[in-house]
Structure formats: C-alpha cells, structure tokens
C-alpha positions in Angstrom: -40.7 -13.4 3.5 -41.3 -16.6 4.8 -43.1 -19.6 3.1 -44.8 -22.6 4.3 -45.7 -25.8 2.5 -48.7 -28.5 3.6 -50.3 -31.0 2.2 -47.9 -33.9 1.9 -48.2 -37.8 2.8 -48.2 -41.1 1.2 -50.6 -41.9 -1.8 -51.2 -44.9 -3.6 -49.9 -45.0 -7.8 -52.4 -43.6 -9.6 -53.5 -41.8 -6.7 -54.0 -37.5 -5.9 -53.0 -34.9 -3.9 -52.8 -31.8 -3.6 -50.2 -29.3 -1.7 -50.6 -26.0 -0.9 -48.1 -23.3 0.1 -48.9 -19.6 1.5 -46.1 -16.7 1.7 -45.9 -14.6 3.6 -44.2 -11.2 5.5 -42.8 -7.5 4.4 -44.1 -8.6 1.0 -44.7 -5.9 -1.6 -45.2 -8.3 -4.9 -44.7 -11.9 -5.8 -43.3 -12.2 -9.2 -43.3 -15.7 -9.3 -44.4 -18.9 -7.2 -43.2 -22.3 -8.1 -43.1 -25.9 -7.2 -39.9 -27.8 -7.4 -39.3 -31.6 -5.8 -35.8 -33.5 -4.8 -36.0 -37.2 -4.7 -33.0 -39.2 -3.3 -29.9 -38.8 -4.8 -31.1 -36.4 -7.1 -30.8 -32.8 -7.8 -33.8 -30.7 -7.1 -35.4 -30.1 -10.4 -38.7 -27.2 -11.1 -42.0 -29.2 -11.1 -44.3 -26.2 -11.8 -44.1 -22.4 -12.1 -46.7 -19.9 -12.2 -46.0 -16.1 -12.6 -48.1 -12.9 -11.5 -49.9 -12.8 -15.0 -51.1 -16.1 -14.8 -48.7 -17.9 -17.0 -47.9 -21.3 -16.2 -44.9 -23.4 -16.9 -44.6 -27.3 -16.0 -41.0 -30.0 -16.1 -41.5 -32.3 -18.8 -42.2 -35.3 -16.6 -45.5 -33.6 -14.9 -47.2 -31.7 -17.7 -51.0 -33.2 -18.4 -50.8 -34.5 -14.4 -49.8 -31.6 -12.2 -51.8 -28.5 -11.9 -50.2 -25.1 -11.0 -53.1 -22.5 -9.7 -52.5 -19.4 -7.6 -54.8 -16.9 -4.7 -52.9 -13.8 -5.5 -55.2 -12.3 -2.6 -54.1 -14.8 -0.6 -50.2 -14.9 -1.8 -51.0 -19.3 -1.9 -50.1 -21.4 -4.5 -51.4 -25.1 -4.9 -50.0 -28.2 -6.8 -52.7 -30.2 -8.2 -50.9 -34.0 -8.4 -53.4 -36.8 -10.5 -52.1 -40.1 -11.6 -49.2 -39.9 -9.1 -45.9 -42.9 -9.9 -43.6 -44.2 -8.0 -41.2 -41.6 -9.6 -42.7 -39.0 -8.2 -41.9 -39.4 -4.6 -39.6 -36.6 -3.4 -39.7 -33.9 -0.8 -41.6 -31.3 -3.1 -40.4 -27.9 -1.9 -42.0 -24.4 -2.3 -40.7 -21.0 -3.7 -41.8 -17.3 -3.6 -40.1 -14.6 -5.4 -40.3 -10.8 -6.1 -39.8 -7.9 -4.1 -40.1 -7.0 -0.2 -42.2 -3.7 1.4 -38.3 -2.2 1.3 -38.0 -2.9 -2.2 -35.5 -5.8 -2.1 -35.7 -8.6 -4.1 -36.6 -12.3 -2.3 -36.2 -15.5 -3.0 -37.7 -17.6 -0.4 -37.5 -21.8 -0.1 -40.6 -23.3 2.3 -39.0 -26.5 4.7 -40.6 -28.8 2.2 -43.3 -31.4 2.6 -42.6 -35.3 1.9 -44.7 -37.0 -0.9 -44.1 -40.7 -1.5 -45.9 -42.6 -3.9 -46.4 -46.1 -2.9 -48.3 -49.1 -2.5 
C-alpha cells in the first residue's frame, strides 16, 4: 500500500493550508488514516487521526486549528491547518493503516511534505 502526501510550502503566521494525502494499492480496508509532523530535533508526534467510522482524534497543540476529514471512496485524507505558528513548521507526514486484498495488516508512512511557518 503506498501513500503519497501534497500540499506543503511556506505560509505566513496566522496563515492556511491544507494537505492532502491518497493511499493507495492491494488495499482491502483502511482502518485508520492519520496525520503526524517531526519538526527539528524533535520526535515525530500524531497531529490528527481519523478512523473508518468517522471518529476524529487531534494532539493537544492543534485541536480548534487543524481539521481532520476523510473520501473513504477515494481512500484521501486532508489536514485542514488555520492560524498556522511558527511552531508548527515540521515535515508533516502521512499514515494509512488496516488490512491488504491478502488479508495482511499495513501500516504505511507517505515521504512527507515540508510545512514551514514563517514570515
């Protein structure tokens, strides 16, 4: 299963964007699709999360600002980013899991997509 982020560049503070990612492949579900970001010397933490019932789950620092919404037909997930800060620059990576069309699980990372937040 292969996953594939777009969407990213530089924005102003205050600013929006919004990614998008698509999966892809031998899949026979998604279970869940999620969001997650690594700035510089930091470890990669989970930005958003959204599972096949629709639930929605967001990191502490993003919740009333970031949007989580999923195309089931379309196996894409976008991040809806408002009032972007400077401490939300990181590479913002995707993540698609559930089971293939050979009943294995997956767990598939996109190349991630660069967001800095800058003036």
């Amino acid at each position: 299963v292969q996953v594939v982020e777009s969407g990213g560049g530089l924005v102003q503070p205050g600013g929006s964007l919004e990614l998008s990612c698509t999966a892809s492949g031998s899949i026979f579900n998604i279970i869940a699709m999620a969001w997650y970001r690594q700035a510089p010397g930091k470890q990669r933490e989970e930005v958003a999360i959204t599972n096949r019932g629709g639930g929605t789950n967001y990191g502490d620092s993003v919740k009333g600002r970031f949007t989580i919404s999923r195309l089931n037909p379309d196996n894409t997930v976008y991040l809806q980013m408002r009032s972007l800060k400077p401490e939300d620059t990181a590479v913002y990576y995707c993540n698609a899991r559930g089971y293939d069309s050979f009943r294995e699980t997956y767990d598939s990372w996109g190349q991630g997509t660069q967001v800095p937040v800058s003036s």
